[in-house]
OpenMM code with the backbone's topology and positions (N, CA, C; nanometers):
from openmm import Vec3, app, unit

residues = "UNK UNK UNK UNK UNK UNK UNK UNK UNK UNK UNK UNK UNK UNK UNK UNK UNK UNK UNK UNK UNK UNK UNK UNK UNK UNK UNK UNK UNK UNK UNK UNK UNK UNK UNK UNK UNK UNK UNK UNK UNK UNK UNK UNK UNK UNK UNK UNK UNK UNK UNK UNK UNK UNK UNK UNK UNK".split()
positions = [
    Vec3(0.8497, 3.1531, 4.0642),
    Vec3(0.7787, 3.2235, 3.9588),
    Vec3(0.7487, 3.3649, 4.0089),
    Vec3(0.7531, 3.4603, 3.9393),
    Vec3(0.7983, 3.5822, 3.9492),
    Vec3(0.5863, 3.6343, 3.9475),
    Vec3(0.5871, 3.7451, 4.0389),
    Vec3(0.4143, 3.7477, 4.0107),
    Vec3(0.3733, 3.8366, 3.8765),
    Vec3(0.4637, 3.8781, 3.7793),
    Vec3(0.4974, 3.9451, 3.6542),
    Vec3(0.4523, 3.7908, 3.5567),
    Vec3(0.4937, 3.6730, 3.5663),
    Vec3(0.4904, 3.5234, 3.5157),
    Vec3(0.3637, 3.4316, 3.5698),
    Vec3(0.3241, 3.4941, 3.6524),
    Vec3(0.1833, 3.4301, 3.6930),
    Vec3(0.0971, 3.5032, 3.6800),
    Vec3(0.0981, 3.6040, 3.6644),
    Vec3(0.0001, 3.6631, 3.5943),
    Vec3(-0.0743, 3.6505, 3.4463),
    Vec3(0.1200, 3.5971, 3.3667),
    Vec3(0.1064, 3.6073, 3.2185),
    Vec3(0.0363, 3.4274, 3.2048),
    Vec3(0.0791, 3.3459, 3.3086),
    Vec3(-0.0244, 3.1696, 3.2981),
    Vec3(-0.1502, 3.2314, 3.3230),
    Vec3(-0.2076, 3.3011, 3.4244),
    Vec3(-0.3166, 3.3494, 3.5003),
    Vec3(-0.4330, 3.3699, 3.3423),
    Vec3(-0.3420, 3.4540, 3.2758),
    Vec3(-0.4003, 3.5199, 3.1328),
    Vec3(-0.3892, 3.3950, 3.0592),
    Vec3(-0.3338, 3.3270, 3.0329),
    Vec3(-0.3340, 3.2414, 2.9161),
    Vec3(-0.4037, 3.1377, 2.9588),
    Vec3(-0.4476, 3.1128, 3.0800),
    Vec3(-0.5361, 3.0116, 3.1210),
    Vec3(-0.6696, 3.0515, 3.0804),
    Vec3(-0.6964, 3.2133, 3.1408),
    Vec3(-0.8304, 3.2605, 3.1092),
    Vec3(-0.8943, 3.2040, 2.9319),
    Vec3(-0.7757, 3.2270, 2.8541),
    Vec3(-0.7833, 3.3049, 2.7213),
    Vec3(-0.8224, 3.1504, 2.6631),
    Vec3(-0.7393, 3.0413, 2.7058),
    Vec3(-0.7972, 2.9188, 2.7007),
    Vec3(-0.9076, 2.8955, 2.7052),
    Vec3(-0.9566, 2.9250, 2.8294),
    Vec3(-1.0981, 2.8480, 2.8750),
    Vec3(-1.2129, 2.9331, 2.8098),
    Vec3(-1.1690, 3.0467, 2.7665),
    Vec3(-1.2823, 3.1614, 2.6489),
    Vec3(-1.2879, 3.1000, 2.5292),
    Vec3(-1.1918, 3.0380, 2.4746),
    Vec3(-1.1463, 2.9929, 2.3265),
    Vec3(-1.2283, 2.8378, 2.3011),
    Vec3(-1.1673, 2.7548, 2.3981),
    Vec3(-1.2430, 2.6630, 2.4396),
    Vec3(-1.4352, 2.6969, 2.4339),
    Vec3(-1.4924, 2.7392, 2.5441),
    Vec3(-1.6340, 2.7913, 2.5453),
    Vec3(-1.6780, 2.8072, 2.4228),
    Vec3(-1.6226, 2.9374, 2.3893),
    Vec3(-1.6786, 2.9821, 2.2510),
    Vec3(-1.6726, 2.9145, 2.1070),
    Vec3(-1.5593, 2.7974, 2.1015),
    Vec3(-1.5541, 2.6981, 2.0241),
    Vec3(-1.6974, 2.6022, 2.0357),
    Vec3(-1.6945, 2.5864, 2.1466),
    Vec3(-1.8000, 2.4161, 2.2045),
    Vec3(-1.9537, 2.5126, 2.1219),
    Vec3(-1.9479, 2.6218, 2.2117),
    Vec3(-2.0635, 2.6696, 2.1767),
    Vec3(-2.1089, 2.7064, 1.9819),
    Vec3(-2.0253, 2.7082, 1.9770),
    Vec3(-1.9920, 2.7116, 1.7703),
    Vec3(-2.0624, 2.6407, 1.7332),
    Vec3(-1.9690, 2.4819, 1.7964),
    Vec3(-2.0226, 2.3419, 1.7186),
    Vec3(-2.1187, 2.3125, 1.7932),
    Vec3(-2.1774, 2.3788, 1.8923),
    Vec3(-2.3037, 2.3184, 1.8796),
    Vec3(-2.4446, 2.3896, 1.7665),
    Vec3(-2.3975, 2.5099, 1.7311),
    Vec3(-2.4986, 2.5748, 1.6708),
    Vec3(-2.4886, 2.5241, 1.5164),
    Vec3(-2.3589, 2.5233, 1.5011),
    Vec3(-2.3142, 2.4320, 1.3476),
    Vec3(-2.4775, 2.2751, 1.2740),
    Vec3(-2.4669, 2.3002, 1.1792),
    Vec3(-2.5336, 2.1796, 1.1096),
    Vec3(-2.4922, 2.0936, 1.0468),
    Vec3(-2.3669, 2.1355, 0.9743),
    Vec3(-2.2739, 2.0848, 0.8678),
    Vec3(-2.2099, 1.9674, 0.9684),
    Vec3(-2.1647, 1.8528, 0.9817),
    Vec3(-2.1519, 1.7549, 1.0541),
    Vec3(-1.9732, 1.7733, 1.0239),
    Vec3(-1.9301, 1.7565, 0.9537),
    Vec3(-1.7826, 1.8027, 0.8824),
    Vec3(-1.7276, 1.8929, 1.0081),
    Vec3(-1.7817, 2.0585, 0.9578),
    Vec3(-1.7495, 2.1559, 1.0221),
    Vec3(-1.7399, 2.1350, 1.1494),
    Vec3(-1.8888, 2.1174, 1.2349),
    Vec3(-1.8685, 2.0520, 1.3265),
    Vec3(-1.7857, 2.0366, 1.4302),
    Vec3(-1.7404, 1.8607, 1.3597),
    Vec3(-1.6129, 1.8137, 1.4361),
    Vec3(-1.4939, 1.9066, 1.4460),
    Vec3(-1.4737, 1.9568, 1.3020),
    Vec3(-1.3489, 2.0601, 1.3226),
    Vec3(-1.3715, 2.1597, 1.4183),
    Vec3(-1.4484, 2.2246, 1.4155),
    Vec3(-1.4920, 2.2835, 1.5689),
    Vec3(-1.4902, 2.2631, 1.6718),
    Vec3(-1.5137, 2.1216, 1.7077),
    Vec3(-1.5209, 2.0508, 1.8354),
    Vec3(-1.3176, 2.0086, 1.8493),
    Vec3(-1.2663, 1.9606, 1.7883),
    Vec3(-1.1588, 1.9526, 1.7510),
    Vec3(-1.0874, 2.0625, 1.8043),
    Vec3(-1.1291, 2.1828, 1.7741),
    Vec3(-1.0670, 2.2812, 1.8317),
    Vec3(-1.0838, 2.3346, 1.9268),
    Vec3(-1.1898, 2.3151, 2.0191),
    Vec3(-1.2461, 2.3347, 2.1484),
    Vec3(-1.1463, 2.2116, 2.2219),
    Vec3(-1.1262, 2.0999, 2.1757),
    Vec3(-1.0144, 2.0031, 2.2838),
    Vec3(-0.9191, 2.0483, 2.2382),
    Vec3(-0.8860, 2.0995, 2.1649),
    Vec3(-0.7178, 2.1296, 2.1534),
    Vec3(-0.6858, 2.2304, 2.2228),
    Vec3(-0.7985, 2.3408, 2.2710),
    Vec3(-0.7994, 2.4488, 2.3613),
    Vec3(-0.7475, 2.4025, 2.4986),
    Vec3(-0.8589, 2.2761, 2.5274),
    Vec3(-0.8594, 2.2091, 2.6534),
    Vec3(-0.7478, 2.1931, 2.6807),
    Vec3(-0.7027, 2.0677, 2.5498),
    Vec3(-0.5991, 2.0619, 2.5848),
    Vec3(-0.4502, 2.1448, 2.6593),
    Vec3(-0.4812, 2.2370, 2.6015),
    Vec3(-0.3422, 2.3518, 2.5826),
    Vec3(-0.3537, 2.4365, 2.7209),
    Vec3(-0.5281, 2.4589, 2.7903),
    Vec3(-0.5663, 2.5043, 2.9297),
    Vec3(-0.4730, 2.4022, 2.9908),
    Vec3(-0.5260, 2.2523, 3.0103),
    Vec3(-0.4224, 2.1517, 3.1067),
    Vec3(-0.3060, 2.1284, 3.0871),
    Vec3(-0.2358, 2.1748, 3.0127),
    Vec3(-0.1151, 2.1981, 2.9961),
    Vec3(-0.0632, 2.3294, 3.0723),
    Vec3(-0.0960, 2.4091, 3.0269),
    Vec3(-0.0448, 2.5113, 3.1446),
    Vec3(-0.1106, 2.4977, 3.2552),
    Vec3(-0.2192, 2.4445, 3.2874),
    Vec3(-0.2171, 2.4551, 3.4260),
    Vec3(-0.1362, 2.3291, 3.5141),
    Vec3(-0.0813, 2.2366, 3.4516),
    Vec3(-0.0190, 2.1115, 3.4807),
    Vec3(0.1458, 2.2194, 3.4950),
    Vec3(0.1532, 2.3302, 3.4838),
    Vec3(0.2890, 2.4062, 3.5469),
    Vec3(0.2420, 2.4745, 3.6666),
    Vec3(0.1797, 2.4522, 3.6809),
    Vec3(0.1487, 2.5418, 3.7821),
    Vec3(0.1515, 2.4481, 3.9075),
] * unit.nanometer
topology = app.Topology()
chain = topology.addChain("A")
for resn in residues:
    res = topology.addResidue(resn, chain)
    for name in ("N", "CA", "C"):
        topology.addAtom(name, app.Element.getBySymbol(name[0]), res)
């Protein structure tokens, strides 16, 4: 891996784990129980997508 290509996981890991955070932190301020989950929903799909690239590494 080229350090031009680890830089660009380096970034997309960060950008994950911001997306993630700022999701969790959403649904927790949320009331609507609905919304919510879809929020939370999208905070693991973040996760998800962080352990995925970092599972290349």
């Amino acid at each position: 891996m080229t350090s031009k290509e680890l830089l660009y996981v380096t970034d997309a890991l960060g950008h994950e784990q911001f997306f993630q955070t700022k999701c969790q932190e959403a649904a927790n301020q949320l009331q609507d129980a609905e919304l919510k989950a879809c929020v939370q929903q999208m905070a693991q799909k973040h996760q998800q997508i962080f352990q995925n690239f970092y599972g290349l590494l």
